[in-house]
C-alpha positions, 0 to 999 in steps of 0.5 A: 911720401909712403909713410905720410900717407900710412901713419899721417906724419912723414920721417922728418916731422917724426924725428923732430917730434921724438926730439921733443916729445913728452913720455905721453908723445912715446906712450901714443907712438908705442902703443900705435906700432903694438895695435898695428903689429898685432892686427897685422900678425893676426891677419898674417895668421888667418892669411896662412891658415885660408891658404889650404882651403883654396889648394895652396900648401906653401910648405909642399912647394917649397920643399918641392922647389928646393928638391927641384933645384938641389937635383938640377944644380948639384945631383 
């Protein structure tokens, strides 16, 4: 049903379709997950560098985290 309403076909319609598509057919789905993969990693990206401009340094935190954990589980 998520899918349907993401990409406008569902699972079972993509799989009779990839059965019978044409080189034209693989062109279109190809280049639809390259665009969508690159828009996503790009806003993936400015995502992680808006992060320290609002205080949030995920690296710090981890580190902290698992130093928090190491200390409480094993030391």
């Amino acid at each position: 049903m998520l899918e349907a309403i993401t990409t406008g076909f569902s699972e079972t319609t993509l799989a009779y379709d990839l059965q019978r598509a044409h080189s034209a057919d693989i062109w279109f789905i190809r280049a639809r997950y390259f665009f969508w993969g690159t828009v996503s990693t790009i806003i993936g990206f400015l995502f992680g560098h808006a992060l320290p401009a609002f205080g949030i340094n995920i690296y710090k935190e981890l580190w902290e985290g698992f130093i928090y954990t190491w200390h409480h589980l094993i030391g």
